[in-house]
N, C-alpha and C positions, 0 to 999 in steps of 0.2 A: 833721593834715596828712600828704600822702603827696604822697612823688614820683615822680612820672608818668612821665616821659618826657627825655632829652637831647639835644641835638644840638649836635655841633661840625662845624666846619670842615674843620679838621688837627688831628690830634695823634698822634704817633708813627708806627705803621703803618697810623690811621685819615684815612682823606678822605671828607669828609661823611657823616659817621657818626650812626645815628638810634640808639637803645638804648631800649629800652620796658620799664618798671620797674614799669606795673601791670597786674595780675590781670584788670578788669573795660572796659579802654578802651588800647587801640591805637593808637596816632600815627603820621604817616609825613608827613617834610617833601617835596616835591620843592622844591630848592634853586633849580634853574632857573629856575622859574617863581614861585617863594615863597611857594607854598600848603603852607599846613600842615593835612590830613583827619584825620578821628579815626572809628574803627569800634569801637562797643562790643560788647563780648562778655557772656553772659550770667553777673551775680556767681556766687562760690558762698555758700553758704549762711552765714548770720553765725556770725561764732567758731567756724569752721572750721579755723582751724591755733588756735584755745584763746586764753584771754582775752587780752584788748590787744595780739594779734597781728594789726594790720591788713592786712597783706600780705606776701607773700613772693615773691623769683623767684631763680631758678634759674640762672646761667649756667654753660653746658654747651660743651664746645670739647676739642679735643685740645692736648696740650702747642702751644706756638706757635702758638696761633691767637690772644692777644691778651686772655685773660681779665683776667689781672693790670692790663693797661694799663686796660683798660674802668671795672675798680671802680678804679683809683685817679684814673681821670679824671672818676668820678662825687663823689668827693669834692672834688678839686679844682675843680671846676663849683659845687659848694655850698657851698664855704669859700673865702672870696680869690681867686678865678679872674680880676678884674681887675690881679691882679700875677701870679698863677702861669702865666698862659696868654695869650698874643699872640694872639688869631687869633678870628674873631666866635662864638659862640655862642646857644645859651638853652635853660632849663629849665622844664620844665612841671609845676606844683605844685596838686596836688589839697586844698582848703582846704572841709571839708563838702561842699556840693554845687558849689560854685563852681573852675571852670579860672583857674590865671592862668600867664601866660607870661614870665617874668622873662628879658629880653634883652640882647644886648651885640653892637652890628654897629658897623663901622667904616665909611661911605661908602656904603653900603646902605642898603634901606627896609625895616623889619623885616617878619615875615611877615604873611601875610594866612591867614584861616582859613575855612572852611564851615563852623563851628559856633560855638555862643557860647563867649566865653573874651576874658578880660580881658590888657589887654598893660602890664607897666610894666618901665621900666628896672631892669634889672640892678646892684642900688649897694652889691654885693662881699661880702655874703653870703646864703643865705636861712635864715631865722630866722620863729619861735621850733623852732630844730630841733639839737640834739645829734646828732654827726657821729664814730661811733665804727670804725676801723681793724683788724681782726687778721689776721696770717698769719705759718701755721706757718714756711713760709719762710725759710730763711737763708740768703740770696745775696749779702750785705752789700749790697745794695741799699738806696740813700735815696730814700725820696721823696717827701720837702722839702712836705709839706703845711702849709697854713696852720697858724697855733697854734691856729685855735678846732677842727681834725679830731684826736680824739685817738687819735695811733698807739698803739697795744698791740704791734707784731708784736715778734716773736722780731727782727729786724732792728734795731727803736729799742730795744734793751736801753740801759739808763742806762748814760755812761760814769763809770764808779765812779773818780773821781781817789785820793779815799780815804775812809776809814770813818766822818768827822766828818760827812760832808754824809748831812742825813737829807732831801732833798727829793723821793725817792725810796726806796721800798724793793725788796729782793731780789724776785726770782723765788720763793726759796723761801720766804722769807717771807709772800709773799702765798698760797702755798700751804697755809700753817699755817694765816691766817687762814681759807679756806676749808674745812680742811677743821675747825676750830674752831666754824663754823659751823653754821647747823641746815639749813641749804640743803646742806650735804655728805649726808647721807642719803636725798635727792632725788635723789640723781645713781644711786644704786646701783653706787657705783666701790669697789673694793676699797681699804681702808686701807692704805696702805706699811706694813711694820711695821720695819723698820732704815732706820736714819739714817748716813753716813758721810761724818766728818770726814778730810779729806786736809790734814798738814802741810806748808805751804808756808814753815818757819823756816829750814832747811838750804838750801831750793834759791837757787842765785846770780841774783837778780834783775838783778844789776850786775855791771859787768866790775871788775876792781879798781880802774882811774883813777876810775872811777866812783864807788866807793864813798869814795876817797881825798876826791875834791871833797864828797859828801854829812858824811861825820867829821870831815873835815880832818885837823885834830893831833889826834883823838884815834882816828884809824883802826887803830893799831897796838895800842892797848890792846882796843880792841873786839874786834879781831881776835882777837888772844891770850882773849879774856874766852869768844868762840863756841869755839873748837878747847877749850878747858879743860872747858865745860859740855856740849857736844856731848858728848863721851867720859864723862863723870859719866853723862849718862842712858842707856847703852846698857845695863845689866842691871839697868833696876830695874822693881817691876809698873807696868802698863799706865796703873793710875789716878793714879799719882804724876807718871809720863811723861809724861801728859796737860797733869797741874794745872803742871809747870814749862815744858811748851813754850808752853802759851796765855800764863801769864804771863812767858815771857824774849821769845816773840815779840812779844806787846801793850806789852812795854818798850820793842823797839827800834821798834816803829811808830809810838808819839808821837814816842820822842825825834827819827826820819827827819824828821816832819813838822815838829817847833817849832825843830828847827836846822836847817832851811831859813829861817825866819822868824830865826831869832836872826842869819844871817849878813844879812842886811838894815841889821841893828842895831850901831851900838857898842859895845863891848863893854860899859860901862856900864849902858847900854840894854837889855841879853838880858834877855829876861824868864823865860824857863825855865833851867835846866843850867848855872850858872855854874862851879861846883866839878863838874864833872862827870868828869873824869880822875883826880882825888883817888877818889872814891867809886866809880869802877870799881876800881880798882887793889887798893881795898880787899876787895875782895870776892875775892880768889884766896883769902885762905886758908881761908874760910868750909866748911861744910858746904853739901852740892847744896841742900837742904831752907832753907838760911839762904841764899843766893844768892836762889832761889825771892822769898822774902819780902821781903828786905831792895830790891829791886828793885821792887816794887808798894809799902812803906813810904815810897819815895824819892820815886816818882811822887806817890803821898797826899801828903805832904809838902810838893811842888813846887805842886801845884794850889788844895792848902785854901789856904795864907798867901801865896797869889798877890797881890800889890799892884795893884787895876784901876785906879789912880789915877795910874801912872806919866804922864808927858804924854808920850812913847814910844807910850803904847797907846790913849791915853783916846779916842780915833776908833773904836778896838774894841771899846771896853766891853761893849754890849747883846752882838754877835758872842760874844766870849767868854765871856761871863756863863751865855752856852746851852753852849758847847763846855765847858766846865770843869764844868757842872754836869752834863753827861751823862760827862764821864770820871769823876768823883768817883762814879756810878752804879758806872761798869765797874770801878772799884776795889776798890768795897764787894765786888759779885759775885767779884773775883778774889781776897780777901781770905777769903770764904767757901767758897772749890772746894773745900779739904779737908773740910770738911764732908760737904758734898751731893756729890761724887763718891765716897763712901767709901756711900752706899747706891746706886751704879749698877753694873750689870755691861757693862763696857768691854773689847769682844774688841780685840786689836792684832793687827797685821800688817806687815810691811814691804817693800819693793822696791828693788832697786837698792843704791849704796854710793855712800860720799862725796857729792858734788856732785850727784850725780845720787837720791840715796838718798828715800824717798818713804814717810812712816809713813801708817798707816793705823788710824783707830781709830771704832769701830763700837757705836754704841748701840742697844739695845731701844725702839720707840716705842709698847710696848703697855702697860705699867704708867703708872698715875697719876702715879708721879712723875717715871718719867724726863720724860715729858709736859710737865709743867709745867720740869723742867730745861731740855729743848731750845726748849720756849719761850722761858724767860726767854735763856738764850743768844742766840737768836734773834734778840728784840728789843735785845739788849744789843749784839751783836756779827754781826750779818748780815749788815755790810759790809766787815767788817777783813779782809786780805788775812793773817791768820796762816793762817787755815782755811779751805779748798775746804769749801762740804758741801752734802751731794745725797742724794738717796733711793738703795739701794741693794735687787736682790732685784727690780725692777721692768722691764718694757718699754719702748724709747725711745715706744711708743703711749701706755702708762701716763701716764708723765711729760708726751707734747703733751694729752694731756684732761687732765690736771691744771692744766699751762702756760695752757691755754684759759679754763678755767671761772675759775682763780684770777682771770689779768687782766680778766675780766667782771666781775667779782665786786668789783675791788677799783676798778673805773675808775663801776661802775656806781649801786654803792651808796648814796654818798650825792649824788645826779646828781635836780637839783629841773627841771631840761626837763621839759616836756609831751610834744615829741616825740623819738623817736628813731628816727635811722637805722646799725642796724649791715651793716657789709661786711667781712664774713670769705674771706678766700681761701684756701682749700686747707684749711679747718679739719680735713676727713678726712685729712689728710696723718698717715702714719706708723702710720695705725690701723691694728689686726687687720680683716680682712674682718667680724668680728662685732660689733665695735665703729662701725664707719661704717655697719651697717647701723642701729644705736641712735641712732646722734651726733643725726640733727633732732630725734628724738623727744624725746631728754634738752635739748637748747635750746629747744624749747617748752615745755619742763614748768619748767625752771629760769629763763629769762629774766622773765616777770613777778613769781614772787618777791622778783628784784633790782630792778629798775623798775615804778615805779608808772604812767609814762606809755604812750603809744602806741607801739608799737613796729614796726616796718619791715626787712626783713630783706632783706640782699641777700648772695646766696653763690655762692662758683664751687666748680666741680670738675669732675675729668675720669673719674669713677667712674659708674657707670647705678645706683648706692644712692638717691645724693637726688634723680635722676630719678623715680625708683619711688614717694618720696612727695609729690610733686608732680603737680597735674592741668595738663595742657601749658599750658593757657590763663598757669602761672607760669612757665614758660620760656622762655629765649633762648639760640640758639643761635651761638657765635662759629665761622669755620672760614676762614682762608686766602683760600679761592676766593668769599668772599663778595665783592662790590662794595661799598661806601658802609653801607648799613644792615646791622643784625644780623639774623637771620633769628629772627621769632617761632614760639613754640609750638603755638599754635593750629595752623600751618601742617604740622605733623606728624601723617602717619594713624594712628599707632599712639595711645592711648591712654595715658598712662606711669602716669598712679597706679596704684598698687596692679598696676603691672605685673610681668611674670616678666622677672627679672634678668638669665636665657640670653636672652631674646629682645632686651630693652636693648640686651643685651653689640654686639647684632648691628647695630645701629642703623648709618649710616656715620661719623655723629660717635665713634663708639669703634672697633669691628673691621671695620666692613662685612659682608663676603663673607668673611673668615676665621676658619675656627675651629680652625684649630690654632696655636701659635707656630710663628715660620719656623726654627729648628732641627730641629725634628720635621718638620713640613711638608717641606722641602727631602732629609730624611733618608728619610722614606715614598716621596717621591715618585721620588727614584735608587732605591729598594730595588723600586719595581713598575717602574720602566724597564728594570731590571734582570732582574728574574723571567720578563717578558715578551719581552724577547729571545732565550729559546727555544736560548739557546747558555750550558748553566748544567753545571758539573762536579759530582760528586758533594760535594763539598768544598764548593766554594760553597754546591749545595742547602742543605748543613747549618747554616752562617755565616747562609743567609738565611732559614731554618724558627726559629733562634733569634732573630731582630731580629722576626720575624712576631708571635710569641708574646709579646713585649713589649708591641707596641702597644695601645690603650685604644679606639679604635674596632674595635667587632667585625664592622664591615660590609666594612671597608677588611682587618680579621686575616683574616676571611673568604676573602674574593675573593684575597690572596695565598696563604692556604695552600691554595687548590682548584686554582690553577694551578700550584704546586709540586707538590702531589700527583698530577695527573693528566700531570705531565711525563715 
């Protein structure tokens, strides 16, 4: 299956908008008259963008000319558009050799055609077809796509309430698993080699009323319990600092969450932390190292001889039988830190004081075992709010092809569709210029790996890179001043595959007619208005013989230092 062809109505800054989505056959409605033509173009050659890559196109536009609107109204056209969209459309779906025109008019007679092509009602998706989302983009932008379109972007980041719900996982998580993979060597991307965790124990999440309503009566001992332990760990090594902040901080993030659930409850009724003020209180006169412990023994404690049979919870049961068996995980693990952090080398760092104060502590990810360490953390604890942690040593480009490949990878993998259609926007975003010259290439090499089925690619950008590999016949062009339809490729004299990237650059969809930026430009051009008015001091001369010699066109250094010189 491919998809051919769109037409809407209205939608946003479009009116009566045509979009032509394949390689080998061109469409063009006129609305007026509601003939719908089709001009085919000659294919290229099979498995020309490489196996189960059935087509690709290109859209091409400068900032605000409507890229973004276009792929997200391709999706919505294909996934629930009779709740997402008011307004008549239809899409033309290429099925083996056979056209069909899946339609949706209100008061109208749908269109008429000069070629063969079958017509049936539009009834709210088209299928058998996976409908895949991503852009690098973060504009907190929503855009509320049906559930069967799966967004990936940097925009639908999960909202992490807290660290119990596993029905998502991290960013960087899905990063691990890629690069765990054997598909990360395909990519030829450089391995991160440092990991850094940012403690978020110290910083004030809550005002104090705030924290008063989350403790209640027992705010003032908590309180006293942080300022006592706080000051214990400021001169001791790195690996010890570690092992007491994860576990004092993964103490107070159950207990935040089950005394929220316990004030629900009568007192009778709490299911966690009954004596819970006693057993703080108790812990002043401890050693830092027996605080440490005694605080993961308490939790152990609290969750093993859990009673699921209270009639209080028994509605919870299955729920908490998951929740309690994945704490009593992070337990074991927290129970073990001294162990296995006592063979890791953990540089620290710090920032700030008090309130504001911000540890820092930084692991190897090139040894076998830290490997497996920051894995299993990983998996254990990827969503608890003790620990920030992110790749460090890397490019914010690094991290979007990382960001990129991982969510392919992790949305893609076990995805049983025949078809797919991916619409990446702006996936070149943030790259090194060397990097977006590689980007389609490593997407064609890595996508069927992941996917067994057919695959369909649709991408924007506003770079003349993935023009360059693309033969025009895949692109569309978006631009402001266009009327109703997008402007196809074929319709361009230049040639773009395998084109030169200065001559791209020149195209009008990117610079047109200029080839300087207008800083410079505007600066040459007062410095020859200037040279040329023939009323120049010796003073000046000199001011303007040193801006001459700067400049990078030697035609333009030319011509001003011969009429300085001959002046």
């Amino acid at each position: 299956m491919n998809i051919s062809y769109i037409w809407v109505e209205k939608f946003r800054n479009f009116e009566n908008f045509g979009f032509n989505l394949s390689s080998s056959h061109k469409f063009k409605f006129d609305a007026e008259n509601r003939i719908l033509s089709k001009k085919d173009v000659e294919p290229l050659p099979p498995n020309f963008f490489g196996e189960r890559i059935n087509d690709v196109v290109g859209v091409i536009g400068k900032n605000g000319s409507g890229k973004s609107n276009a792929v997200e109204l391709v999706c919505k056209l294909l996934k629930g558009a009779k709740t997402s969209l008011q307004t008549n459309f239809f899409v033309i779906v290429k099925e083996g050799n056979k056209l069909i025109c899946h339609h949706s008019f209100s008061n109208i007679s749908r269109p008429q055609a000069d070629f063969e092509i079958s017509f049936e009602n539009y009834i709210g998706s088209i299928n058998p077809l996976k409908v895949v989302f991503f852009s690098n983009v973060f504009d907190e932008r929503r855009n509320e796509f049906d559930k069967e379109v799966s967004d990936i972007s940097v925009n639908n980041l999960f909202n992490r309430q807290h660290f119990l719900r596993r029905e998502k996982i991290t960013d960087f998580e899905k990063q691990i698993r890629l690069i765990k993979s054997k598909i990360f060597s395909s990519l030829n991307i450089d391995l991160p080699t440092q990991i850094q965790l940012t403690s978020k124990v110290w910083i004030n999440r809550f005002n104090a009323s705030h924290e008063k309503n989350i403790y209640g009566g027992n705010y003032r001992v908590i309180r006293e319990l942080k300022i006592i332990f706080r000051d214990r760990l400021r001169n001791i090594r790195p690996e010890n600092k570690f092992i007491h902040l994860l576990r004092f901080g993964y103490f107070f993030e159950i207990y935040n969450i089950y005394s929220r659930r316990n004030r629900n409850r009568e007192n009778a009724d709490r299911v966690i932390f009954r004596d819970f003020e006693q057993f703080i209180r108790s812990l002043f006169s401890l050693k830092t190292e027996d605080i440490s412990e005694k605080l993961i023994d308490f939790l152990y404690n609290e969750f093993s001889n859990m009673d699921l049979e209270q009639p209080s919870i028994i509605s919870e049961r299955q729920k908490l039988e998951s929740e309690f068996e994945r704490i009593l995980k992070q337990i074991d693990f927290l129970k073990k830190l001294k162990i296995t952090v006592s063979e890791l080398n953990i540089e620290y760092s710090s920032e700030g004081a008090r309130s504001r104060g911000i540890e820092y502590f930084i692991f190897n990810y090139k040894s076998a075992y830290s490997k497996i360490f920051i894995n299993d953390y990983i998996t254990l604890f990827g969503q608890n709010s003790v620990f920030d942690i992110n790749w460090i040593g890397i490019s914010s480009g690094h991290k979007a092809y990382l960001n990129l490949f991982s969510s392919l990878y992790q949305e893609l993998r076990y995805t049983r569709q025949n078809n797919l259609l991916l619409c990446i926007d702006e996936g070149d975003l943030y790259l090194h210029p060397m990097w977006q010259i590689e980007f389609f290439d490593k997407l064609l090499t890595v996508l069927p790996t992941i996917f067994s089925g057919n695959i369909q690619l649709l991408l924007t950008s506003h770079s003349p890179f993935l023009l360059s590999d693309l033969p025009k016949q895949n692109i569309t062009i978006l631009d402001k001043s266009f009327t109703g339809s997008s402007q196809d490729g074929i319709e361009l004299r230049t040639n773009t595959f395998g084109g030169n990237l200065y001559d791209l650059y020149a195209e009008p969809f990117f610079l047109g007619k200029k080839r300087t930026s207008d800083f410079a430009y505007n600066k040459i051009k007062s410095l020859i208005d200037s040279v040329e008015s023939k009323q120049i001091s010796l003073k000046d001369k000199k001011g303007f013989m040193k801006l001459a010699n700067i400049i990078g066109d030697d035609v333009i250094q030319f011509r001003i230092k011969k009429i300085l010189e001959n002046d």
